[in-house]
BAVOMAR-381627 format. One line per 5 residues: their letters; for each residue x, y, z of C-alpha. Coordinates in steps of 0.25 Angstrom, whole numbers, plus 2048, in hexadecimal, padded with zeros to 3 digits. Example, Ala and Ser with C-alpha at 12.3 -4.5 7.8 and 13.67 -1.06 7.14 Angstrom:
# residues 2
as	831 7EE 81F  837 7FC 81D
//
This chain:
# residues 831
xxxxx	2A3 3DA CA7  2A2 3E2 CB4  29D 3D6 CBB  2AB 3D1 CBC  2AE 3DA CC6
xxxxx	2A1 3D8 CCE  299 3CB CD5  293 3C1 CCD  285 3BA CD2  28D 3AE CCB
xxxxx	27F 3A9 CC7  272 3AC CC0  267 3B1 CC5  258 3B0 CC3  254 3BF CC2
xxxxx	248 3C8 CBD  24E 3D3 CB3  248 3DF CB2  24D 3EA CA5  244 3F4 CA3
xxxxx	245 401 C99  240 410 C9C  238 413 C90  23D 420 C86  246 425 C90
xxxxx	250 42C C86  243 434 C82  23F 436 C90  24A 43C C94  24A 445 C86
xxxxx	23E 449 C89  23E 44E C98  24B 452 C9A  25A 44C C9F  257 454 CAE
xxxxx	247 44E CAD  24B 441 CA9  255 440 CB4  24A 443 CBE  242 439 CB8
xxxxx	24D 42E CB6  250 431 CC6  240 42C CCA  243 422 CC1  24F 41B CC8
xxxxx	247 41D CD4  23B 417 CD0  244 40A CCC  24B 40A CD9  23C 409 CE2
xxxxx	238 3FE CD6  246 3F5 CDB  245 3F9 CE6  234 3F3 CE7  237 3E7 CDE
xxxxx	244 3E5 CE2  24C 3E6 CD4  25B 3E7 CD1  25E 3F0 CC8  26B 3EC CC1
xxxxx	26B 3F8 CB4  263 405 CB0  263 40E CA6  256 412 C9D  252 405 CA3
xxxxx	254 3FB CAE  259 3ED CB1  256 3E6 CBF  256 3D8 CC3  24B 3D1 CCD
xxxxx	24C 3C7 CD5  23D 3C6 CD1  236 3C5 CC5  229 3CB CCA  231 3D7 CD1
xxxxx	237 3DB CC4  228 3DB CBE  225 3E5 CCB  22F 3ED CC5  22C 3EE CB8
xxxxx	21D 3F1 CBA  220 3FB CC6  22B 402 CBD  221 403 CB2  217 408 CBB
xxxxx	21F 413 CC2  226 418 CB4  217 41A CB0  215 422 CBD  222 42A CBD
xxxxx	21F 42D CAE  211 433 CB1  217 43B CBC  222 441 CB3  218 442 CA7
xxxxx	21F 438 CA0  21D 42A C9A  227 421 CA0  227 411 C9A  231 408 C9D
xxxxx	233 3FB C94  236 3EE C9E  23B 3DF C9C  23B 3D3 CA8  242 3C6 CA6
xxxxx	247 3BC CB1  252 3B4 CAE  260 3B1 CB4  26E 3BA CB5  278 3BC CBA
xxxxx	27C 3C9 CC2  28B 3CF CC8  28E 3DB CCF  299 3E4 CCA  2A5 3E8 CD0
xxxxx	2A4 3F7 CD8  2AF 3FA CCD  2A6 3F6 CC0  29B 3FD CC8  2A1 40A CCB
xxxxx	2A5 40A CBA  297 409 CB5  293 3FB CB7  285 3F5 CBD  286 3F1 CCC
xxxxx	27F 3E3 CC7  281 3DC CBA  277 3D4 CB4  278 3C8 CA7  272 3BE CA1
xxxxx	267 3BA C96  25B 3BE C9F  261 3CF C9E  25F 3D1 C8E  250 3C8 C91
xxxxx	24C 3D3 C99  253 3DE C92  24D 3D9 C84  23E 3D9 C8C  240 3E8 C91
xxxxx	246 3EC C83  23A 3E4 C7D  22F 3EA C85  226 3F6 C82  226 403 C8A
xxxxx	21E 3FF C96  21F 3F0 C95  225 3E8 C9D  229 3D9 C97  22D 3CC C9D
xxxxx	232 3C1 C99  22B 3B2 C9A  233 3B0 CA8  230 3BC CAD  223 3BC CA9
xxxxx	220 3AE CB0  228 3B2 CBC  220 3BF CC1  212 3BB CBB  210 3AE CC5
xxxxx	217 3BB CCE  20D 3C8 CCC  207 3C5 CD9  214 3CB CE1  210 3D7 CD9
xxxxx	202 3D9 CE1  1F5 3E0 CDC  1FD 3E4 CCF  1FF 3D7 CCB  1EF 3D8 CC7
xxxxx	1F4 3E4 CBC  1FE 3DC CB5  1FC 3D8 CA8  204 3CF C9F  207 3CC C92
xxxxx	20D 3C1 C89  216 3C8 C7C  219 3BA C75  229 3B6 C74  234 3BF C6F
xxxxx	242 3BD C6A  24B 3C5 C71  25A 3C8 C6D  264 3C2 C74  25A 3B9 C7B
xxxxx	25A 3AB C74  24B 3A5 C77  23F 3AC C75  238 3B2 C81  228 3B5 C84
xxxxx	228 3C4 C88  21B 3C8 C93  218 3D5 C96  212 3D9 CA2  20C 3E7 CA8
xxxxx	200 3ED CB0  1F4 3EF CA8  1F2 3FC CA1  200 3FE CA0  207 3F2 C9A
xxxxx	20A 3F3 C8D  205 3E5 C8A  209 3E6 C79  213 3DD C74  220 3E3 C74
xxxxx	229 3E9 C69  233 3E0 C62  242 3E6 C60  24F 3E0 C5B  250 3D8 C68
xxxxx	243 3D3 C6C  23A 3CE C61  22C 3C6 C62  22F 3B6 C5F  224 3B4 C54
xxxxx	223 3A7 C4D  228 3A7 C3F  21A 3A7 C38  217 3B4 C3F  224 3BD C3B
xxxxx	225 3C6 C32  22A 3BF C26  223 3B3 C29  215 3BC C29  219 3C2 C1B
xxxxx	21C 3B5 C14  20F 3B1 C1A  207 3BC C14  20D 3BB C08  208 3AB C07
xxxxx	1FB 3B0 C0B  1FA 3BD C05  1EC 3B9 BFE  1E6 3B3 C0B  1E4 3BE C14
xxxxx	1DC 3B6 C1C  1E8 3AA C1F  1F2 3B7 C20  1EB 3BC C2B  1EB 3AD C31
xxxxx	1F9 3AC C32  1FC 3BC C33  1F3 3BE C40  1FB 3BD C4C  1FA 3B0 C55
xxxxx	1F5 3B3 C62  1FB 3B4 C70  1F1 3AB C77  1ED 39C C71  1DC 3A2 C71
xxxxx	1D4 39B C68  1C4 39E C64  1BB 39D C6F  1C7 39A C77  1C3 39F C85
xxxxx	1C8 3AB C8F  1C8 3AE C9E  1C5 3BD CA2  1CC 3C0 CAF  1C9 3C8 CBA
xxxxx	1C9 3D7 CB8  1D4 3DE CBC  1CC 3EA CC0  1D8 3F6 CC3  1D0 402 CC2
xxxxx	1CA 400 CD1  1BC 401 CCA  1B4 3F4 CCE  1A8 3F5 CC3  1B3 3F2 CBA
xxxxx	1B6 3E4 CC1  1AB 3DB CBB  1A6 3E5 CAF  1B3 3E4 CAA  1B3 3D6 CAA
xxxxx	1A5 3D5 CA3  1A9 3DD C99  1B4 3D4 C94  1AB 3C8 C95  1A0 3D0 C8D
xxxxx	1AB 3D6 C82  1B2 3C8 C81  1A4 3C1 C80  1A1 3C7 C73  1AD 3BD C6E
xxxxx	1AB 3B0 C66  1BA 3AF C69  1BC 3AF C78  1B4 3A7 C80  1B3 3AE C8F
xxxxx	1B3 3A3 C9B  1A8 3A9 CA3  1A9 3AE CB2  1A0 3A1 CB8  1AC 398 CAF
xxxxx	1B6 39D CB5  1AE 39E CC5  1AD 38F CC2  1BC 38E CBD  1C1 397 CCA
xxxxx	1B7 38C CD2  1BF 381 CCD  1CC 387 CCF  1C8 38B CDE  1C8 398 CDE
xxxxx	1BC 3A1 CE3  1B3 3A4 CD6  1B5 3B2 CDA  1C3 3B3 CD9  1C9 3BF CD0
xxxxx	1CC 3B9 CC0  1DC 3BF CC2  1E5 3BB CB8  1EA 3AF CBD  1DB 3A9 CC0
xxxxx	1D7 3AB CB4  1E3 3A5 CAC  1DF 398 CB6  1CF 39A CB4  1D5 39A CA3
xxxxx	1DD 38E CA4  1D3 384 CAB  1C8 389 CA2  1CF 38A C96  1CF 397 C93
xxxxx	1DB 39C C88  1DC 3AA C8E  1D9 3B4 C9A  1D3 3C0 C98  1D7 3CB CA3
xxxxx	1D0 3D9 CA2  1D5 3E6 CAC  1D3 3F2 CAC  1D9 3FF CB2  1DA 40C CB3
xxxxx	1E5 413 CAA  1E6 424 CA9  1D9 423 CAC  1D3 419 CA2  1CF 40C CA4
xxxxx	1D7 401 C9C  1D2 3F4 C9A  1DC 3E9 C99  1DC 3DB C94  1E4 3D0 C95
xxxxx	1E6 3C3 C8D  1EC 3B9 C95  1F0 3A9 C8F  1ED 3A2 C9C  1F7 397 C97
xxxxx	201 39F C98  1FC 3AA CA3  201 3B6 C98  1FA 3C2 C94  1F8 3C1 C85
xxxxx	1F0 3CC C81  1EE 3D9 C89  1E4 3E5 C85  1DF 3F1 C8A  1D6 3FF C89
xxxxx	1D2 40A C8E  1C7 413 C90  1C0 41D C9B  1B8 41A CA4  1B0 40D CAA
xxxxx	1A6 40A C9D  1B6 40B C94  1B9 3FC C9A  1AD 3F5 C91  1B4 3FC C84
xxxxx	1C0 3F7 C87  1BE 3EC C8B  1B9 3E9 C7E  1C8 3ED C78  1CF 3E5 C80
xxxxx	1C4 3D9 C7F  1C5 3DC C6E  1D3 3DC C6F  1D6 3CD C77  1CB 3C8 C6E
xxxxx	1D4 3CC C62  1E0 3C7 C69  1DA 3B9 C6E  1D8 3B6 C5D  1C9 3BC C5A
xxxxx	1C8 3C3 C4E  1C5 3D2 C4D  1BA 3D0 C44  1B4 3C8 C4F  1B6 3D1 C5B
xxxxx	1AF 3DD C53  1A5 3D4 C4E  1A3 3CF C5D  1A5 3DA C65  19B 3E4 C69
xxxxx	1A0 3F0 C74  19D 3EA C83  196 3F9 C84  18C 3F5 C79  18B 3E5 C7C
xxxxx	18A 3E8 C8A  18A 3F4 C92  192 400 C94  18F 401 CA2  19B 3FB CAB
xxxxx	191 3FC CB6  186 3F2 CAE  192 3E8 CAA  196 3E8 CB8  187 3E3 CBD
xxxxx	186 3DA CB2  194 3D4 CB8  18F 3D4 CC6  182 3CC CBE  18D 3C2 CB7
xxxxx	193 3BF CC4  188 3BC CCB  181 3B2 CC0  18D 3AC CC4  18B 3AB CD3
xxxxx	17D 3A5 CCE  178 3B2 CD5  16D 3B5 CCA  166 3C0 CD3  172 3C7 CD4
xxxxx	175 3C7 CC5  167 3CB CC2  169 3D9 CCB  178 3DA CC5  171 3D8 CB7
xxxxx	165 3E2 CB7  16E 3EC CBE  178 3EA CB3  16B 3ED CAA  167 3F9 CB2
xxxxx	175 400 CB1  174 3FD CA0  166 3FB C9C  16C 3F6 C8F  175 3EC C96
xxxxx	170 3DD C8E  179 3D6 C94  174 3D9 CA2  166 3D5 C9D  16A 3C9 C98
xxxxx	16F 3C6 CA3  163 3C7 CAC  15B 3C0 CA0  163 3B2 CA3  162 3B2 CB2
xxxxx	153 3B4 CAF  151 3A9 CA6  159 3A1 CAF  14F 3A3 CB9  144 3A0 CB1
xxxxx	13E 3AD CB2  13C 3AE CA1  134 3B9 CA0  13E 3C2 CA6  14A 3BC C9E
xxxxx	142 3C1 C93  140 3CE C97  14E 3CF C98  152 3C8 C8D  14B 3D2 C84
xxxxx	153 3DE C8B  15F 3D8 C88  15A 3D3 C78  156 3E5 C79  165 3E5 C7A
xxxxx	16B 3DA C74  176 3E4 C6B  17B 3E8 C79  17F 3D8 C7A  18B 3D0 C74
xxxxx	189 3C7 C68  18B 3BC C70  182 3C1 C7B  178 3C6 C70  177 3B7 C6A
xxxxx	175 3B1 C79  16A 3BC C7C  165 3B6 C6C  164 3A8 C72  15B 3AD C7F
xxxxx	153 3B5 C75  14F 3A7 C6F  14D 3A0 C7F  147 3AC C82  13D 3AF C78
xxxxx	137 3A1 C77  13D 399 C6D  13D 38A C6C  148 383 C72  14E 37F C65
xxxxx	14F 38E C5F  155 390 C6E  15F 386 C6A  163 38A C5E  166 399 C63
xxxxx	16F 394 C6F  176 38B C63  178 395 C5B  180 39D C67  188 392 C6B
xxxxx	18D 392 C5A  190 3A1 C5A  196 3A0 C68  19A 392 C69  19F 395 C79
xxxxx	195 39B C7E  191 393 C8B  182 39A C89  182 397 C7C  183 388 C7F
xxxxx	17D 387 C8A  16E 38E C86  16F 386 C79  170 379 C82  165 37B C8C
xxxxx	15C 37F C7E  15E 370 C7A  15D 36A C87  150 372 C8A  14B 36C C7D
xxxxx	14E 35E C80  15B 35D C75  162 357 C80  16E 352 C76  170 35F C6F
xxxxx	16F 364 C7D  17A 35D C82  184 360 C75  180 370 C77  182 370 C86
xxxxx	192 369 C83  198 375 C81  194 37B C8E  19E 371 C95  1AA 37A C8F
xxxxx	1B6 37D C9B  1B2 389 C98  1A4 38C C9A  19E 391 CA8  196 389 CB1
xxxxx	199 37A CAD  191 375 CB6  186 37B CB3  188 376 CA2  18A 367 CA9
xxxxx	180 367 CB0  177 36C CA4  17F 361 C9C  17B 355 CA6  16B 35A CA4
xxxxx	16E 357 C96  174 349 C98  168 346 CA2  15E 349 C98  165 341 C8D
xxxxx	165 336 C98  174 335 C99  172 336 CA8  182 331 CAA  187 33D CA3
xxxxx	17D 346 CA9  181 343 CB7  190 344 CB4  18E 354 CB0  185 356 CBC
xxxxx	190 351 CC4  199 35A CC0  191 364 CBF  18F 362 CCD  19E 363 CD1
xxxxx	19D 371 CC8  193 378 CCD  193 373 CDD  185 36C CDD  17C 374 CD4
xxxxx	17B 366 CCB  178 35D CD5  169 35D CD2  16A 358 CC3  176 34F CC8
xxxxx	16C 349 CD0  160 348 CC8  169 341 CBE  16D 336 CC9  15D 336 CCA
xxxxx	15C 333 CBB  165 328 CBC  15D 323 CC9  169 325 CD3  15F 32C CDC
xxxxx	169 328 CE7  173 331 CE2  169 33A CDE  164 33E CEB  172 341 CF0
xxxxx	176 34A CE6  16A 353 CE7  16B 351 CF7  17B 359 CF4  173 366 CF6
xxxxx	166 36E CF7  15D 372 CEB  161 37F CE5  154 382 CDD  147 380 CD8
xxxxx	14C 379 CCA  157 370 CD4  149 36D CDC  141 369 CCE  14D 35F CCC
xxxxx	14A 35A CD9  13E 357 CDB  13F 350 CCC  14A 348 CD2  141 343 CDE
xxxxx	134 342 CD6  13E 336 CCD  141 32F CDB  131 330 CDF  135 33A CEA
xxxxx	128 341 CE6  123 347 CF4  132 34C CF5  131 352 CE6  124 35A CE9
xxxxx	129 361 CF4  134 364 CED  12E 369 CE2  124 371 CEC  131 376 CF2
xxxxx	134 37C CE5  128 383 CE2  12A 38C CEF  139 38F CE9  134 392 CDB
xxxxx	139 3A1 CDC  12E 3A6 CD5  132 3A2 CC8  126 3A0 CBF  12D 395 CB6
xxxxx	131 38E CC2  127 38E CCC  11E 389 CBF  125 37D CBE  125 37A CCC
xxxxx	115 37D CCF  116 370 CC3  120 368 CCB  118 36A CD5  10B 364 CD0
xxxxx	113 358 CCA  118 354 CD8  10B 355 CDE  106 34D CD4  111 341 CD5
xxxxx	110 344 CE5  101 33E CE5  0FC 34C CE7  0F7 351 CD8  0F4 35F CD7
xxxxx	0E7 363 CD0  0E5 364 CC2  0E2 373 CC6  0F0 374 CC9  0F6 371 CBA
xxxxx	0ED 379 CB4  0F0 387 CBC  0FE 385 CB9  0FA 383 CAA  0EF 38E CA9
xxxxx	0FB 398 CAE  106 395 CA6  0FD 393 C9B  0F9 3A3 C9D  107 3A5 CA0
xxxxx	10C 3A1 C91  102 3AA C8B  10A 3B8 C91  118 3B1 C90  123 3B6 C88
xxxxx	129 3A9 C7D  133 3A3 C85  12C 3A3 C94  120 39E C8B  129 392 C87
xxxxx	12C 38F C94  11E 390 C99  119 386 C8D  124 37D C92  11E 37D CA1
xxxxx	110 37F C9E  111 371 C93  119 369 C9F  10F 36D CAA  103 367 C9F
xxxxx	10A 35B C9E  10D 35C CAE  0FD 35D CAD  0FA 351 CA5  103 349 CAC
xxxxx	0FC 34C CB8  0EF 347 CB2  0E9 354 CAF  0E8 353 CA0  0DB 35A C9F
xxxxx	0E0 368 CA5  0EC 36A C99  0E1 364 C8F  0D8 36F C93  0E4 378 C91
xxxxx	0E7 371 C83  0E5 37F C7A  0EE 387 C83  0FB 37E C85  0FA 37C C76
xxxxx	0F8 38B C73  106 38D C7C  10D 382 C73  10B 388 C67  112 394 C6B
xxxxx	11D 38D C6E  128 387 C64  12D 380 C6C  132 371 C6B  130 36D C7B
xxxxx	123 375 C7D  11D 36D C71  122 35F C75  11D 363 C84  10E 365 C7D
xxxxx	110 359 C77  112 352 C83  106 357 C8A  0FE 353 C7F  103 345 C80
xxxxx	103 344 C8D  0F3 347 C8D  0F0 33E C81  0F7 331 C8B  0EC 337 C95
xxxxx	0E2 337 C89  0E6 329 C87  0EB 32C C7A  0F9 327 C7B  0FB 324 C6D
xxxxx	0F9 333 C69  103 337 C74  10D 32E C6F  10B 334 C60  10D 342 C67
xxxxx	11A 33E C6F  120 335 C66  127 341 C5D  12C 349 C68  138 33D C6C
xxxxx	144 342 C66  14D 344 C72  148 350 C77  13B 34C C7B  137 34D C88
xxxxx	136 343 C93  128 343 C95  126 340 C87  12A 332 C89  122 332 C96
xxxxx	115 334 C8E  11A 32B C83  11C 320 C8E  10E 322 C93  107 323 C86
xxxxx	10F 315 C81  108 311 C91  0FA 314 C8D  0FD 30C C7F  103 301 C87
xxxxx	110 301 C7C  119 2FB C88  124 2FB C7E  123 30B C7C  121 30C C89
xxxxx	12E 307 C8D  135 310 C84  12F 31A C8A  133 316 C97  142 314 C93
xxxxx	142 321 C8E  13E 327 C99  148 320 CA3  153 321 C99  150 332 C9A
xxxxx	14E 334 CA8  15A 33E CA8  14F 345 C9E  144 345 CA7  14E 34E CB1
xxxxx	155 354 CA6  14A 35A C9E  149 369 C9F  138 36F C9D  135 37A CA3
xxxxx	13E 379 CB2  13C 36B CB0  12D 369 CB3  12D 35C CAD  139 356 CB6
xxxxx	130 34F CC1  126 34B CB8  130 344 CB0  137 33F CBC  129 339 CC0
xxxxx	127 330 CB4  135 32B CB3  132 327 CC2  125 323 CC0  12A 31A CB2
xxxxx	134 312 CB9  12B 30C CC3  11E 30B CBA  123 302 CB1  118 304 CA5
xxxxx	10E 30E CAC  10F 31A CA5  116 324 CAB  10F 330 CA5  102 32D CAE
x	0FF 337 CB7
//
């Protein structure tokens, strides 16, 4: 060898080796000419010599190709990816496409100068040997025009490395081949590619006589034919064992994380709209589950990290780890000859590696929502879901959205701010995304949920029936979700309400919605154990907003009277959602009679609203604080907002605090709030009409109660004309009630206890046994009595936990448990 006559570095080295290959340069030069070619050969060498020169490469060979050492892995991927780059410049320049192949391995060798004398014959200045030289020459030779691969060292070395690269590390893509066989090279090896999106190659590469993929034996050739031939009449079980195993371990309803946006086109709508457009596209899946933006705010809140911060690749592989998410979604888009291409990346977080890549084109703004339905169609096809599905699924985001990137990017701006917890905000966001696209259901809907939230039911309508006018401009999903409002909405009996919300949770059986409307339906109707196995799922790792689902959770417990299990999930709750819980973890230490520890957990912080005020003054009216509960509750009338279903209850608080304060109000009082409600029913749509026979049957008990009997008898003919237009289960059993409840004032105690008696099956009310106690007090049956009374100790977590209409009967109930406990046998209904 000529090293015999040179210097030896005597020992190996670890060194980045770098072989690349100029594409068709025989052709090129056929093509343009030897005088042409020359010219261009002479750029060439220059460009290479600023490229060492930058990234500080040696070059030890050259002749259609190079091969350089590194001392750096990460410098010889600066290389590679600026050599690509500028070929593709000095191509277009010259009118020419220019492509060179490239291949990167690390490993050690060992290097010698020659002798002047072996020089001056013909030989390199430097030699270079060892195993890791045929690696990288076998990647280069193995690579695609345009590609640049790396072996698993390589890859490793300047991935944890991509930030010496600056701003452009934010381009790169990368890609997982699998494992190849190489000649000459006696392990298998995992082969990466890596590029900047739009011109990457990303497609697996060509095998050849010395690089070949390393597929298991069932999946070759002559494996696959014997195969087929054993299962020639099963097409079925053909295709099982035919169809391709995938790159990424992603199962059915497995769940994804959608990175940041990687917004290259300097065009800031796309920022956000782009990212609704995925999440919109990918919701249409019974396949992929998406963890939702509040998930993973509450995920970045945990790892310490402002919620804010940018979903970059490496965030969201952390965000995809602790949540258990199988995959990270990360959409880009750019501008290319000018078109904009969408991007997507599939990256396994476990191993940090792209998987799957996919990309589109099209002109102008409004092309990024058709392609990102490719692209979004194509990763659903590689993450396992079968074709069949994705076209039976899958509607254009054009037509089950909007076309308009200007209305998607308002709606965004409305999404963000629902997760602020600004509602005003994404109510402007919302109806301006509605104004840009009339048509726009999802925006409506939108605004349709804030509003019921906000108890305003009339205008939830309203908007719900813009929204049902568009309902073919929704997703299935979303068309099934606006399905199950349609049912809330339009008045139906809890029960029906139930089963609608059920029958969403079996067709999408993780949707968080889903589980949680079909919950609140069952503990709205008193079906607190089918409550508490409906809300369970909600606790996945993967839902949004556990805090609020443990909290909801530990009102369960409460009402079935598990008040141990009911404070453990207000408790953490509490840790979650700084404080927001502290009130029901409060009123359930009041349940247990701590009202020690009680009064210091609602002393942590001020009242946030009227509802937390409600909860309060309940809490006080148990411990006799009753001048403190009235002003409270006065306190809350002035803060009511205007809000016709709020300030409703309140006005009845209100009189039910004068009345245990030793200042009753008139019997005039009861009967104005009646007599209006009463007129109000008549002009109301089904579902605000429930609500009102609800409130109005709760404030003619409130009436009784207060010893003004006479005035609901007088209004008999009405209350029972509003009751038979309702089916439903709680408005009945409230009418039954009332009607008990003046039978005891009739002295007809026996007659009540007929009417009561049927209504105990779990889901009764917690003033049916307070009337069953004072009719059994009338009849002096001490020994029914008691039970009543044991009862109604036994569920004091009901008596807070029982949801009617903003909880107008809480204090009441909270009264006669009091009231009970020290009264021994007097009956507590009295007024």
């Amino acid at each position: 060898m000529n090293g015999d006559n040179g210097t030896s570095t005597q020992s190996p080295q670890l060194r980045a080796l770098l072989f690349t290959d100029l594409c068709d340069s025989l052709v090129l030069v056929e093509r343009i000419g030897d005088q042409a070619a020359a010219e261009l050969f002479q750029q060439h060498d220059r460009l290479v010599l600023g490229l060492q020169q930058r990234w500080n490469g040696q070059q030890i060979d050259r002749s259609d190709g190079l091969f350089l050492l590194f001392e750096r892995a990460i410098d010889g991927l600066g290389f590679a990816l600026d050599y690509q780059r500028e070929l593709r410049t000095l191509g277009q320049d010259q009118k020419l496409a220019l492509r060179a192949r490239a291949g990167l391995h690390v490993g050690e060798v060992l290097t010698w100068e020659n002798s002047a004398e072996a020089v001056k014959a013909g030989a390199k200045s430097v030699e270079v040997e060892g195993l890791a030289k045929p690696m990288a020459a076998r990647l280069m030779m193995l690579a695609r025009p345009g590609q640049i691969l790396l072996s698993a060292v390589a890859e490793s070395l300047t991935h944890r490395a991509t930030s010496s690269l600056g701003e452009r590390a934010e381009r790169l893509v990368w890609k997982s081949h699998g494992r190849w066989r190489f000649k000459g090279i006696p392990t298998t090896q995992e082969v990466y590619e890596v590029g900047e999106i739009g011109s990457a190659p990303l497609r697996m590469p060509r095998g050849s006589g010395k690089a070949r993929r390393d597929i298991p034996l069932w999946r070759q050739p002559a494996a696959l034919a014997a195969e087929a031939l054993l299962v020639a009449s099963v097409v079925v079980g053909g295709w099982l064992l035919l169809r391709p195993a995938p790159a990424i371990a992603f199962a059915e309803r497995d769940w994804v994380v959608v990175g940041e946006v990687r917004n290259l086109t300097g065009e800031p709508l796309l920022d956000d709209s782009l990212d609704q457009a995925f999440r919109i596209s990918l919701g249409q899946s019974r396949h992929v589950n998406v963890l939702s933006d509040i998930k993973v705010r509450e995920t970045l809140a945990l790892m310490q990290q402002p919620v804010e911060s940018l979903l970059d690749r490496r965030t969201a592989i952390e965000v995809a780890m602790r949540d258990g998410a199988r995959a990270v979604v990360m959409p880009s888009v750019l501008e290319v000859n000018g078109k904009l291409r969408v991007t997507v990346e599939v990256i396994d977080p476990a191993t940090s590696n792209t998987v799957y890549s996919h990309s589109a084109d099209g002109r102008g703004l409004e092309s990024v929502l058709t392609s990102a339905d490719q692209v979004v169609a194509a990763l659903r096809e590689d993450l396992g879901e079968a074709m069949q599905n994705i076209s039976r699924d899958s509607a254009p985001l054009p037509k089950v959205a909007t076309s308009s990137i200007d209305a998607l990017h308002a709606y965004a701006k409305g999404l963000a701010a629902i997760s602020n917890q600004d509602y005003d905000s994404a109510l402007l966001f919302f109806n301006q995304a509605a104004t840009v696209d009339p048509d726009f259901a999802f925006a409506y809907l939108g605004m349709m949920r804030i509003r019921d939230g906000q108890g305003n039911l009339e205008e939830a309508r309203r908007l719900y029936d813009r929204a049902y006018a568009l309902r073919d401009r929704l997703t299935p999903r979303e068309q099934l979700y606006l399905q199950g409002w349609g049912t809330q909405l339009g008045g139906a009996a809890l029960p029906a309400i139930a089963e609608q919300w059920r029958m969403m949770t079996e067709l999408y059986p993780d949707d968080q919605a889903g589980h949680m409307n079909y919950a609140s339906a069952l503990y709205i109707a008193g079906k607190y154990d089918a409550a508490l196995a409906a809300a369970r799922p909600l606790l996945l790792a993967q839902y949004s907003q556990r805090a609020l689902a443990q909290n909801f959770i530990g009102r369960i417990h409460l009402a079935l009277g598990e008040v141990e299990q009911a404070q453990q999930m207000f408790k953490e709750a509490s840790a979650l959602d700084r404080g927001a819980s502290d009130v029901w973890l409060a009123l359930s230490l009041a349940t247990a009679r701590n009202y020690e520890a009680s009064e210091a957990t609602f002393a942590r912080r001020p009242l946030r609203d009227v509802g937390e005020q409600i909860e309060r003054a309940s809490a006080l009216v148990d411990q006799r604080k009753l001048v403190e509960a009235s002003a409270l509750i006065e306190r809350a009338q002035a803060d009511c907002g205007g809000v016709p279903e709020v300030c409703r209850a309140l006005d009845v608080l209100a009189l039910h605090q004068r009345r245990l304060s030793g200042n009753p109000a008139p019997r005039a009082s009861y009967a104005a709030i009646l007599d209006a409600w009463l007129r109000k029913a008549e002009q109301q749509d089904p579902a605000a009409r429930r609500e009102t026979a609800l409130f109005v049957l709760a404030t003619a008990y409130h009436t009784v109660r207060a010893g003004h009997a006479g005035t609901v008898k007088a209004r008999a003919d009405a209350l029972k004309a509003l009751v038979q237009k309702e089916d439903e289960p709680r408005v009945h059993q409230l009418w039954t009630l009332v009607q008990a409840a003046i039978e005891v004032d009739d002295g007809q105690p026996a007659r009540a206890l007929v009417s009561l008696e049927p209504l105990v099956n779990g889901s009764e009310l917690y003033q049916v046994h307070v009337v069953l106690q004072d009719a059994y007090a009338a009849l002096d049956d001490a020994g029914g009595q008691a039970n009543e009374r044991d009862w109604l100790e036994k569920q004091r977590g009901r008596a807070y936990a029982e949801e009617i209409s903003m909880y107008v009967l809480q204090s009441l109930n909270l009264d006669d448990a009091a009231r009970l406990r020290s009264s021994g046998t007097q009956g507590a209904a009295a007024p």
